[in-house]
N, C-alpha and C positions, 0 to 999 in steps of 0.2 A: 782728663786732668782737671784739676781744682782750679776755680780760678784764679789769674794771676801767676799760676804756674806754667815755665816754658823751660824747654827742652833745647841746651846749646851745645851742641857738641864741642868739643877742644879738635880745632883744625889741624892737629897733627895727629893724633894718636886716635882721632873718632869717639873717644870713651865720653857715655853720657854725665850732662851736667844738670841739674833741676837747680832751677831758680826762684824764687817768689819774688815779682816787682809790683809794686803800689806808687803811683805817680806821686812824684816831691819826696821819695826817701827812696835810701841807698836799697838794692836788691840781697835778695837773702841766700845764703847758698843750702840747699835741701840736700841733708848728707844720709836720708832714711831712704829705705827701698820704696820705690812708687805702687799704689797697693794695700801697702800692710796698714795698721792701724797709725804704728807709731807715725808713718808718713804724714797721715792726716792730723794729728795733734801737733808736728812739728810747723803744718800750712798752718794749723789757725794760732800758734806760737806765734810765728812770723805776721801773721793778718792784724795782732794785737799787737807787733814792735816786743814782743817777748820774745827773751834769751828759750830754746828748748832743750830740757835734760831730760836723756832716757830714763825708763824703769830701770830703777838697780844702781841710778849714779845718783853721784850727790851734787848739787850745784854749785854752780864754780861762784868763786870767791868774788862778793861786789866791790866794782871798779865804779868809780866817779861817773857821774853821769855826763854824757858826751856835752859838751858846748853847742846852744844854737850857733846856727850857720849866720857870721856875720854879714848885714846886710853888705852892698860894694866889692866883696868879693866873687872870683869867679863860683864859687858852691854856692853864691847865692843862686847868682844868674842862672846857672843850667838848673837849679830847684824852680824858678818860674817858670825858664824854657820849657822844662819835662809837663809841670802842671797847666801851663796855660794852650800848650799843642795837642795835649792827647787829645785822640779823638777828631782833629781837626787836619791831622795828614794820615795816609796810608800805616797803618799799624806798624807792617812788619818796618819801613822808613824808619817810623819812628821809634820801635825798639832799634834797630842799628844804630843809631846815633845817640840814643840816649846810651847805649852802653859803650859805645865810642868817648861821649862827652864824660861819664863817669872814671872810664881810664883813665885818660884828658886831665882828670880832677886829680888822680891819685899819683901821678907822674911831679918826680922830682930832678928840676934841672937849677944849670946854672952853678957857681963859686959856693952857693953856701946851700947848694942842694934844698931850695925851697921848694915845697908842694905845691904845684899848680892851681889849686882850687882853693888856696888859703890868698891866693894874689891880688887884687884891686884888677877886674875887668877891664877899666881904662886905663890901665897902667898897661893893658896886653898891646903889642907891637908885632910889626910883621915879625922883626929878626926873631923874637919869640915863636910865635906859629911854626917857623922854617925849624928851626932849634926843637921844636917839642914835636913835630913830624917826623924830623929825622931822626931823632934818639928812638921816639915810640916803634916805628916800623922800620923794617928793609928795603923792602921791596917799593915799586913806582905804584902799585896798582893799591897797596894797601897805604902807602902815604897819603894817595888822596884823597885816601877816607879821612884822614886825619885832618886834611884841608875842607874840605867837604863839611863835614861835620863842626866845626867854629865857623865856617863863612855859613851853614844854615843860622846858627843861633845868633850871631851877632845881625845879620839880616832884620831877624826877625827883632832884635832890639833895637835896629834903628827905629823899625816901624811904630816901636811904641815909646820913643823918647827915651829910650836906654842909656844908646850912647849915639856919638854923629859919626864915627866911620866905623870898617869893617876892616879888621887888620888882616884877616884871610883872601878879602875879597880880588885883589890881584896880583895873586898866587898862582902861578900856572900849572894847569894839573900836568903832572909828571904824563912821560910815555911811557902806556904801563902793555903795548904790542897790540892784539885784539880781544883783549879781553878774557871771556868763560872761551873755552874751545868749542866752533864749529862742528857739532856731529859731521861726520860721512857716512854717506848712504853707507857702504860697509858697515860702518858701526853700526846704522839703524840695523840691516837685518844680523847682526852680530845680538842685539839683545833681543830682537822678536826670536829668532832660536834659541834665546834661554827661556823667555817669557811666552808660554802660547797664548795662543787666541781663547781668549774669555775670562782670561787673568787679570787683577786688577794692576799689574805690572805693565802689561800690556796696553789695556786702555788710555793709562795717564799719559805715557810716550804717547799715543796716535793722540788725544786731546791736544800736547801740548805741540805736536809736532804738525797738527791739520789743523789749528787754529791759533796758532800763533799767540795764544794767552800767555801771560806774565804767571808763576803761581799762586799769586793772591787770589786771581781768576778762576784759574783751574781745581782750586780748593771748593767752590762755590758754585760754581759749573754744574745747572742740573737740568732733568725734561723742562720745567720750565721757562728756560731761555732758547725751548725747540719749538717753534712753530711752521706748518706746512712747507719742513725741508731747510730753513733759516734759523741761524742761528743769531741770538740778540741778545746783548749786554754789555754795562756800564761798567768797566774794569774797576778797579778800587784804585789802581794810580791817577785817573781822571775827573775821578767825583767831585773832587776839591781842586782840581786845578782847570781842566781843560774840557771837562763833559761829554768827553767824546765817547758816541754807543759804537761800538762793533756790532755789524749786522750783514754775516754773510752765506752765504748757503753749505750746507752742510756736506763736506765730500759724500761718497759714495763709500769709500772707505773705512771712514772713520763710521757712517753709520750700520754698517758692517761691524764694526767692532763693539759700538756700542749695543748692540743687540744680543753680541756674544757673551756678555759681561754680564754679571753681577752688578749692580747700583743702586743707591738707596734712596729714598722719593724724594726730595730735594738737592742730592746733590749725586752726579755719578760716582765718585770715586769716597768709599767708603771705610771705615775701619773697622779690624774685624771684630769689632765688637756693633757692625753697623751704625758708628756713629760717622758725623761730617768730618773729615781731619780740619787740623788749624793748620794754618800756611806754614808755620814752622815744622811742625809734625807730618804735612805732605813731602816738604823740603828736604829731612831726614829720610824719610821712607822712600823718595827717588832716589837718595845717595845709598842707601842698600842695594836697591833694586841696578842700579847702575854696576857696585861693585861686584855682586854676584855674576854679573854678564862679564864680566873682564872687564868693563871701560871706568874703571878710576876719576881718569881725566873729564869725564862727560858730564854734565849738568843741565837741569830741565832750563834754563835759562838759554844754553846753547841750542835745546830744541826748537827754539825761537828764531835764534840768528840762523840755525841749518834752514827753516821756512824761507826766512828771508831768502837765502843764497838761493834756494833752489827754485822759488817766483822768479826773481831777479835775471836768473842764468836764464830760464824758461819764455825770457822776452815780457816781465810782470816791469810797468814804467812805475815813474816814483809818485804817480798820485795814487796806481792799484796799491801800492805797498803802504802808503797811510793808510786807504781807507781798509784793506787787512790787517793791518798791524795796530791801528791806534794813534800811530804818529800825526802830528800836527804840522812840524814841519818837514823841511827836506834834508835837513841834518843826518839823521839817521840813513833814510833813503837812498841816499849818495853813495852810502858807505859800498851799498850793494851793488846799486846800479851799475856802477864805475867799474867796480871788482867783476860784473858779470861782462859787461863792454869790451875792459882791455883782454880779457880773456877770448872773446870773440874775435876779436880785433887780430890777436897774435894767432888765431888758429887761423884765420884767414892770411895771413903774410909771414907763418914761418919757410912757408916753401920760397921766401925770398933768400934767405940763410943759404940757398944752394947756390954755389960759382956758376956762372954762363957759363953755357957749353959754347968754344969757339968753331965756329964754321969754317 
């Protein structure tokens, strides 16, 4: 892909979306086939903030030229959020919320249906947040994105004199259950029966499933971070925050698999045009690979939490699970630990459930 160009599927229907985003201006919608020529004259349209008209049309009639974004309002704000962070958190992080905070912008609430990003920033208020969360999403798990994503930006404007509070900040995030779904062992060998050994279907599940990477990781993940049996590397969610390396020895398994595989010299998991995927374009390509196996529900994220659960269950305590996971603290941890304990716990005392026999 072209730079700039990213690939978002529509969460219900799966049908691909191409985008072109340039940090500080709105994103573009690419409506040409990825590929052809016309695709690439419609990227460098968008590269120059120009309108693109196919061969054969005629150009649509000029409208007034948009209004700068006045400074004090919320479109100001998220135009320095977006340019002053890239690059300084996690990518795919920061596309999620920069097109969270864009919706955000485009969303009209309230008596006289004003547009969110035309508002005065310090005029924003909790009962606003609550009001623009719940009109935007349904659901608990996708509201908190919506909380999430104003409590990151305004944070980040205290920090630079922006403004002195954070109207998201004691919000509490909804209960949204556990989250992505727990793989089960079933499931796993449900997609190594669709996927064999030496697939690159194959591969990503045992990468993401024996080494507990996030997919920014896994996209990146190559012989280079293999040394005498160890495997080592700086996830991309820790670089900028917590520095934590991953450094653990390589199953026996997985390196089994990775031997059976096809991989490209920097990175295992390749596309078939042999290049590295982008975290976005691996992310889609597991949701294929997932649906062809039956598991819909399943995602490489869950790969992660199945690790967890199955150290966890296996007697793995909550300082093994940081230092394989990446975790810093016990938050996480806990989640497992606990879930593996009372489970232990009731297998050992359900045979109390049975009535005394009397003598």
């Amino acid at each position: 892909m072209p730079k700039g160009v990213s690939l978002d599927r529509d969460w219900r229907t799966r049908e691909p979306r191409y985008y072109f985003r340039a940090a500080g201006r709105p994103k573009v919608r690419l409506h040409q086939e990825p590929g052809t020529e016309q695709f690439k004259d419609e990227v460098a349209c968008a590269r120059l903030g120009l309108p693109y008209v196919p061969p054969g049309e005629k150009p649509a009639p000029k409208t007034q030229a948009p209004q700068t974004v006045r400074a004090g309002t919320i479109d100001w704000l998220i135009g320095e959020y977006k340019l002053r962070t890239v690059g300084k958190i996690n990518q795919l992080l920061w596309t999620r919320r920069a097109n969270m905070l864009e919706e955000i912008a485009e969303h009209r609430f309230g008596k006289k249906k004003a547009r969110v990003g035309g508002l005065p920033f310090l005029d924003l208020k909790r009962r606003h947040v609550l009001k623009i969360r719940d009109e935007l999403r349904s659901t608990p798990g996708a509201q908190n994105e919506v909380k999430r994503a104003l409590s990151a930006m305004f944070s980040w404007a205290i920090d630079n004199d922006l403004v002195e509070t954070n109207p998201a900040a004691k919000i509490k995030l909804l209960y949204s259950g556990d989250g992505f779904h727990t793989w089960t062992v079933p499931e796993v060998r449900q997609y190594e029966a669709k996927h064999p050994a030496g697939s690159k279907a194959r591969l990503a599940m045992h990468l993401a499933l024996y080494t507990g990477l996030r997919l920014d990781s896994l996209a990146i993940v190559g012989r280079q971070h293999l040394r005498d049996g160890q495997l080592t590397i700086r996830p991309g969610k820790t670089k900028k925050s917590s520095g934590v390396i991953i450094d653990i020895p390589v199953l026996a398994e997985l390196q089994t698999t990775i031997d059976e595989s096809e991989t490209g010299n920097l990175t295992f998991l390749i596309t078939e045009f042999g290049k590295p995927f982008t975290t976005n374009g691996l992310g889609n390509k597991m949701r294929d690979w997932c649906d062809q196996a039956g598991l819909p529900h399943c995602t490489t994220h869950g790969l992660r939490k199945a690790g967890a659960t199955i150290a966890a269950e296996n007697g793995a305590t909550d300082e093994e699970l940081m230092a394989i996971f990446g975790w810093t603290t016990k938050n996480q941890t806990t989640v497992y630990t606990k879930k593996a304990r009372r489970k232990m716990i009731a297998a050992g005392a359900v045979h109390k459930l049975l009535p005394i026999k009397q003598t």
